[in-house]
C-alpha positions as CSV (number, residue, x, y, z in Angstrom):
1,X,-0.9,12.4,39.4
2,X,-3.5,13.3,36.3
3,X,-5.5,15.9,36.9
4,X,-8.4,17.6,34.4
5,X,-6.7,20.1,32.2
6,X,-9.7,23.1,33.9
7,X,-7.9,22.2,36.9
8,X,-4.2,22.7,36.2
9,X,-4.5,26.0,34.3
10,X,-6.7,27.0,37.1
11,X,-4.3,26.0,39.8
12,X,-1.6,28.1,37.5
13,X,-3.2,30.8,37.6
14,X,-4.1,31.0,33.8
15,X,-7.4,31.5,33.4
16,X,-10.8,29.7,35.5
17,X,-12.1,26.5,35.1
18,X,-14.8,27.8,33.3
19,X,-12.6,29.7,30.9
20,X,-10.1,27.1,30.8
21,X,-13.1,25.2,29.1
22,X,-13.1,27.3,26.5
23,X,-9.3,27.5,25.8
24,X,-9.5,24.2,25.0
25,X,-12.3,23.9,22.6
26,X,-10.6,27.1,20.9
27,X,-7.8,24.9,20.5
28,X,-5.4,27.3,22.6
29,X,-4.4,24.0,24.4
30,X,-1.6,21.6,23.9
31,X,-0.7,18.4,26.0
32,X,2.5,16.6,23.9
33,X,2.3,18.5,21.2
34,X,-1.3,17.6,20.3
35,X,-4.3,19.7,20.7
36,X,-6.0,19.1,23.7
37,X,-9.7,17.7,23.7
38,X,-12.7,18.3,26.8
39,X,-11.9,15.6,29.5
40,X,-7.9,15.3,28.8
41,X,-6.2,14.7,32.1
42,X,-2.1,15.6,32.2
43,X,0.5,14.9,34.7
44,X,2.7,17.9,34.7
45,X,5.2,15.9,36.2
46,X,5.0,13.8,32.9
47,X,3.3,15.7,30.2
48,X,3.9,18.7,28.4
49,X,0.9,21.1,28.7
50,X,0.9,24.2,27.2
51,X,-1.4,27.5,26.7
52,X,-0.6,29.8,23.3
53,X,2.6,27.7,23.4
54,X,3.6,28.8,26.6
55,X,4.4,25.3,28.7
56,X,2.7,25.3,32.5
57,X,5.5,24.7,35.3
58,X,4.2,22.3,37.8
59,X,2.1,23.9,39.9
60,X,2.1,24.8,43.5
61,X,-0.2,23.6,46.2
62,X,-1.7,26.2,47.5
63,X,-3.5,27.1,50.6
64,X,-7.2,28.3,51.2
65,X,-9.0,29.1,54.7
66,X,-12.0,30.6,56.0
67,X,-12.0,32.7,59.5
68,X,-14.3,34.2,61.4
69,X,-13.0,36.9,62.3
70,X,-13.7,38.5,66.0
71,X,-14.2,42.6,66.4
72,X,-11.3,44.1,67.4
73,X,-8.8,42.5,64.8
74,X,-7.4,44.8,62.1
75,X,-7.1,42.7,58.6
76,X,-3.5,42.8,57.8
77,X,-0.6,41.0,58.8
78,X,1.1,43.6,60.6
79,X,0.4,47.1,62.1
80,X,1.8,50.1,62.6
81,X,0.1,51.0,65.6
82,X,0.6,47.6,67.4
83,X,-3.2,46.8,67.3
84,X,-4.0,42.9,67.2
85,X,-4.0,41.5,63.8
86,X,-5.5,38.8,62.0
87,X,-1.8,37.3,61.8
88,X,-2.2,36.4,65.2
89,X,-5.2,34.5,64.6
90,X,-4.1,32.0,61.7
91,X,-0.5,32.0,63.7
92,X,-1.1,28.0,63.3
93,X,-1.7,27.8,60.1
94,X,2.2,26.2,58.4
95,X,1.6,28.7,55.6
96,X,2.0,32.5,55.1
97,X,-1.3,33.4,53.8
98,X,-2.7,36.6,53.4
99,X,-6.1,38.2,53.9
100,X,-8.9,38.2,50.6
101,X,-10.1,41.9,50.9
102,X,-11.2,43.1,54.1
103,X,-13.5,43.4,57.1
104,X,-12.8,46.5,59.0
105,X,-12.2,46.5,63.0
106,X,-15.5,46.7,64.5
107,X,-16.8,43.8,62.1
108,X,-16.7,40.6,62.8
109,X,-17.1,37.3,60.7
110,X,-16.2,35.3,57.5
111,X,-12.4,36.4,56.4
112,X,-10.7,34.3,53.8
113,X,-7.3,33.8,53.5
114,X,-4.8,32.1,50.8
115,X,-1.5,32.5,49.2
116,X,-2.7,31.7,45.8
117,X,-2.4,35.2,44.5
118,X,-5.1,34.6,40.8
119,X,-7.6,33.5,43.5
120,X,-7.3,36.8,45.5
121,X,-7.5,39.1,41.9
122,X,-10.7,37.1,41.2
123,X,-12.6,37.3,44.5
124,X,-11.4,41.2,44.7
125,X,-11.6,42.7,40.9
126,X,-14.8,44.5,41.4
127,X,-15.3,43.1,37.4
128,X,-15.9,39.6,38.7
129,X,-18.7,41.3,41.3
130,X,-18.5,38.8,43.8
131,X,-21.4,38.7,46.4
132,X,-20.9,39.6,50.2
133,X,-23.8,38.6,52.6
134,X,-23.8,40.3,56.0
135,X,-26.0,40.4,59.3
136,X,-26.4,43.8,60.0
137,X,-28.1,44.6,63.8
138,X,-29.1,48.4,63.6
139,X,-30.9,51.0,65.6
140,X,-33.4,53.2,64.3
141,X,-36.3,53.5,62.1
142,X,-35.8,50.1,60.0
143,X,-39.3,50.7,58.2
144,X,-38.4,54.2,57.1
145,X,-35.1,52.8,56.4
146,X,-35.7,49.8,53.9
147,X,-37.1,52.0,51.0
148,X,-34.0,54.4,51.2
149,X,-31.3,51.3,51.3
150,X,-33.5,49.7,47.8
151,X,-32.1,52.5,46.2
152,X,-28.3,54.1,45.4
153,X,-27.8,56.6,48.4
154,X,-25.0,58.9,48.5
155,X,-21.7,59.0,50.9
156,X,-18.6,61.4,50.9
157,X,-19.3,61.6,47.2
158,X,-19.6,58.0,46.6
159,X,-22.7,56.3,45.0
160,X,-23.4,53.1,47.1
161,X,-25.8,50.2,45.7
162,X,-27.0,47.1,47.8
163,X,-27.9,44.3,45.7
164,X,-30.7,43.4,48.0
165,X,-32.3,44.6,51.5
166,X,-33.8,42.2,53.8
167,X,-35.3,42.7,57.3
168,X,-34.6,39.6,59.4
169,X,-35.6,40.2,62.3
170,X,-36.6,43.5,64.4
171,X,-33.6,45.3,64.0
172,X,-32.3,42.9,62.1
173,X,-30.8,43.5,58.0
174,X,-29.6,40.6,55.6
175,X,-27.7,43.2,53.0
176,X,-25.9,41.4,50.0
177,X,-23.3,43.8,48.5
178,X,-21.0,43.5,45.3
179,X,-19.5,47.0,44.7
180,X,-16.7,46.6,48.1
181,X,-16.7,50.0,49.1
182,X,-14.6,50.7,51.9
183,X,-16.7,50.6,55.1
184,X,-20.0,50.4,52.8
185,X,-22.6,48.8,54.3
186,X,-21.7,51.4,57.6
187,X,-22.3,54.4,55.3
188,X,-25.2,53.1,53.6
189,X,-26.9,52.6,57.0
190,X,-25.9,55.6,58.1
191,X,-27.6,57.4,54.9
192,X,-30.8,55.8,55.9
193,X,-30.7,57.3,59.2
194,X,-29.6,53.7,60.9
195,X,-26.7,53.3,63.6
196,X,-25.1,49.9,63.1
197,X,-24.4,48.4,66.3
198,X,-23.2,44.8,65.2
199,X,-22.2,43.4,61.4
200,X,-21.3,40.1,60.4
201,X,-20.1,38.8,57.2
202,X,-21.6,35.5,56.6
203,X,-21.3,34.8,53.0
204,X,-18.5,35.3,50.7
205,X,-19.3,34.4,47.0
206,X,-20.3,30.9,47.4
207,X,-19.0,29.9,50.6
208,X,-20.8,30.7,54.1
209,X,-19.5,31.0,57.4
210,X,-21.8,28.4,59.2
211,X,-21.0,27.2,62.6
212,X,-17.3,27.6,62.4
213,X,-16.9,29.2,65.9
214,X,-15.3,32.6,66.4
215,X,-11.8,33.5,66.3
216,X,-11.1,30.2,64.4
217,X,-10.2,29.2,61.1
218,X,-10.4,25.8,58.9
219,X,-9.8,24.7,55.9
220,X,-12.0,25.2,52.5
221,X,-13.4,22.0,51.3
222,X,-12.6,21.0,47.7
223,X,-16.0,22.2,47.0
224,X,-16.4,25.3,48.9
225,X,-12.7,25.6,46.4
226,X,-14.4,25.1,43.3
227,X,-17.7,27.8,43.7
228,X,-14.9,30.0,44.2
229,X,-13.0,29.4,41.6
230,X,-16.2,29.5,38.9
């Protein structure tokens, strides 16, 4: 089947959409030996595609899902210490996939999943700075708090930024986050003299959790695919 050229040396791996966009008008591009225009379709079955004269192989189908993940799940596919793992949860699923990143034990919410390995180096290179949006309940002074958490604080040596700090509700925070430190938005809190007694992640670059219930997982729509992808 023809498919957009963006979309091939995406789904290879290559390079993004976006970037694939500008392969092409670089003339980097070939389909058949000629030099490929913007809006050329290819079959690879068929056609002859290749990138700096290296040909694309047909490409594999890969797999992408969302979970929301409960407390009390460790993200990896097996553990040491026998603790339930997020394996167990996407048992179902008639692919291996892997986990995108991380959401430690005691968190709970959107996980994604995929064995498309150029997906899971763009959604985790902390170069691309992909947003995370979580739901943070706390205790403590929230109003003290807020003016610490607008600025970097300091934890075991690390410098730790919030892109933005909302209060949501009484002891409720919407905190968006790019940098992926390990257990960051914990240790940020903390800093600021908050305990954090629940945390959900509800946003992942472009794609949000919604109403998928908990402990489930589905499928990412074409388009929740293609935010992703940039």
């Amino acid at each position: 089947m023809e498919e957009r050229l963006q979309k091939l040396l995406s789904a290879a791996g290559v390079c993004s959409r976006r970037q694939a966009e500008t392969y092409i008008q670089a003339g980097r591009v070939m389909v058949n030996g000629r030099q490929a225009r913007l809006g050329d379709k290819a079959d690879l079955l068929q056609d002859r595609v290749e990138v700096d004269g290296v040909p694309l192989t047909q490409t594999e189908r890969f797999t992408y899902i969302m979970l929301n993940k409960p407390r009390g799940y460790v993200t990896t596919l097996a553990d040491e210490k026998g603790r339930r793992n997020v394996a167990h949860l996407v048992a179902d699923c008639p692919v291996r996939v892997w986990p995108v990143g991380r959401l430690d034990m005691d968190s709970e919410g959107l996980l994604l999943l995929t064995d498309d390995g150029a997906l899971t180096y763009r959604l985790t290179h902390p170069a691309h700075e992909v947003e995370k949006e979580y739901r943070v309940w706390v205790s403590g002074d929230v109003g003290k708090a807020l003016p610490i958490l607008a600025d970097p604080v300091w934890s075991d040596g690390e410098e730790l930024t919030a892109d933005r700090v909302i209060q949501a509700g009484k002891n409720i925070l919407t905190v968006v986050i790019h940098q992926g430190k390990k257990r960051q938005v914990r240790r940020m809190c903390a800093a600021a003299g908050l305990t954090v007694v629940r945390l959900q992640r509800v946003r992942e670059g472009t794609v949000r959790l919604g109403d998928l219930r908990l402990g489930h997982w589905r499928l990412l729509t074409p388009g929740e695919l293609a935010g992703l992808q940039g």
